[in-house]
C-alpha positions as CSV (number, residue, x, y, z in Angstrom):
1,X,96.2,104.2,94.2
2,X,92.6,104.1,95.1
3,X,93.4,101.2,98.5
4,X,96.8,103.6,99.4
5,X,94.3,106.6,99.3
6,X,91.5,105.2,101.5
7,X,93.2,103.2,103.9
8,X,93.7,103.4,107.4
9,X,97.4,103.4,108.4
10,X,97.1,105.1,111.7
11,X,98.5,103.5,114.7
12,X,100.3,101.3,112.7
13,X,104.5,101.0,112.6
14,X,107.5,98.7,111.3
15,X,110.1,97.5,114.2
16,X,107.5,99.4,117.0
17,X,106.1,97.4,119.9
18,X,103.2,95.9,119.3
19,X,101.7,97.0,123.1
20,X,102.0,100.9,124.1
21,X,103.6,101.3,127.3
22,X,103.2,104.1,130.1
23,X,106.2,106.2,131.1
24,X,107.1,107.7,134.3
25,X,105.1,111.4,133.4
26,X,102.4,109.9,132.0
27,X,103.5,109.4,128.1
28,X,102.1,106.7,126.1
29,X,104.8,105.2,123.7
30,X,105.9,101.9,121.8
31,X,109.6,101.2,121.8
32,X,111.5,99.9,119.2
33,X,115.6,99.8,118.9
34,X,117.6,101.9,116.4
35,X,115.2,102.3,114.1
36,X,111.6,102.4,113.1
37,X,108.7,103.3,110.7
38,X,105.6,105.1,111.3
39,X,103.0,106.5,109.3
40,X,101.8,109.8,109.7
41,X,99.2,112.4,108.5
42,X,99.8,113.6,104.7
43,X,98.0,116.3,104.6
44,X,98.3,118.3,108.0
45,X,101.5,118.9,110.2
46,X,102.0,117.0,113.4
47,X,104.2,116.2,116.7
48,X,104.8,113.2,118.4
49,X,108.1,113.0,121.5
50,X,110.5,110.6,121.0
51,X,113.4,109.2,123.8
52,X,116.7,107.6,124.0
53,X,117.3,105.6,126.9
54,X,121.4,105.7,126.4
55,X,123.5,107.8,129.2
56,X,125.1,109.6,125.8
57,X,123.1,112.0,123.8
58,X,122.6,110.2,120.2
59,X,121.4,111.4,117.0
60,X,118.0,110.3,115.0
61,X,117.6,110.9,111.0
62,X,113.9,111.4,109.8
63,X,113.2,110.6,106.5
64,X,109.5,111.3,105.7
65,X,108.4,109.5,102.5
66,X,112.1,108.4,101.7
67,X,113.3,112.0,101.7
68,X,115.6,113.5,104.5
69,X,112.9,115.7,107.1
70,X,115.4,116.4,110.1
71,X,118.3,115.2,112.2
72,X,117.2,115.5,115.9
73,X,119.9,116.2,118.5
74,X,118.4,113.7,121.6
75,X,119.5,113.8,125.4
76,X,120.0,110.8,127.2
77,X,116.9,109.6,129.3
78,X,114.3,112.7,127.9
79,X,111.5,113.5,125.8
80,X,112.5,115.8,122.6
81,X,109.0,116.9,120.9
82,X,109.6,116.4,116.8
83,X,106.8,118.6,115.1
84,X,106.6,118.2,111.1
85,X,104.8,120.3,108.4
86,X,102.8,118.3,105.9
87,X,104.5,117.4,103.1
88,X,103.8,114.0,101.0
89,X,105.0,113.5,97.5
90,X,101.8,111.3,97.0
91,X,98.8,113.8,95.9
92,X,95.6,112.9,98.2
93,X,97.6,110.5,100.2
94,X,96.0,110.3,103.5
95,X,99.4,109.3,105.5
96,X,103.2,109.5,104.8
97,X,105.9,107.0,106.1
98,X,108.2,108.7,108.6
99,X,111.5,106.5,109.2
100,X,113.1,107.0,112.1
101,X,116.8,105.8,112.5
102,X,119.9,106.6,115.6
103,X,122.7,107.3,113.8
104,X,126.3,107.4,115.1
105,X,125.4,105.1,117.8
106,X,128.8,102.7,117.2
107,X,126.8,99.9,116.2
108,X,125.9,100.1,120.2
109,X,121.7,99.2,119.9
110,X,119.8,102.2,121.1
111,X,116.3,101.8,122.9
112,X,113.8,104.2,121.2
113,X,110.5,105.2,122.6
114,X,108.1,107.1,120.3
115,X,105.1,108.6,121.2
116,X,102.1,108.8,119.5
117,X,101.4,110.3,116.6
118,X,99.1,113.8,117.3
119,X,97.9,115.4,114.1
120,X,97.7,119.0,114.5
């Protein structure tokens, strides 16, 4: 409990790149394909975009510490902004995991890119 409680999980993600990239606009983002994990302030809300590059719209569940959060309608080709409350099940956690997976895709892979992670 102590190690979970006092270390540093930011900037770090399952199935993410491992480089950030720069999108036309300007946005910073790691990409990753039908699903991913990041790890996310505990004890604050925050937003981060995220961005399908499909030509159909597609559908993304978040799960934030294994619990449903949302299911996000996403356009084809553009950034939706996701913003969260806080809300861990882990008292004095300092971050939460938020998974991140396309559903109803077909089984067709789907090319994420997330943003980073602002607290707010």
């Amino acid at each position: 409990a102590s190690a979970r409680a006092h270390a540093d999980f930011e900037h770090l993600g399952i199935g993410l790149s491992e480089r950030w990239e720069m999108a036309p606009g300007g946005v910073r983002y790691r990409s990753a394909s039908n699903e991913a994990s990041l790890f996310v302030p505990a004890d604050r809300p925050f937003r981060f975009s995220v961005r399908v590059r499909t030509t159909a719209a597609a559908r993304i569940e978040l799960r934030l510490d294994g619990r449903p959060a949302d299911i996000l309608s996403v356009q084809p080709d553009q950034w939706t902004d996701v913003t969260l409350p806080a809300r861990s099940i882990w008292r004095g956690a300092r971050f939460s995991r938020l998974d991140l997976r396309v559903v109803d895709s077909g089984g067709a892979p789907v090319a994420l890119w997330i943003s980073k992670v602002e607290p707010l």
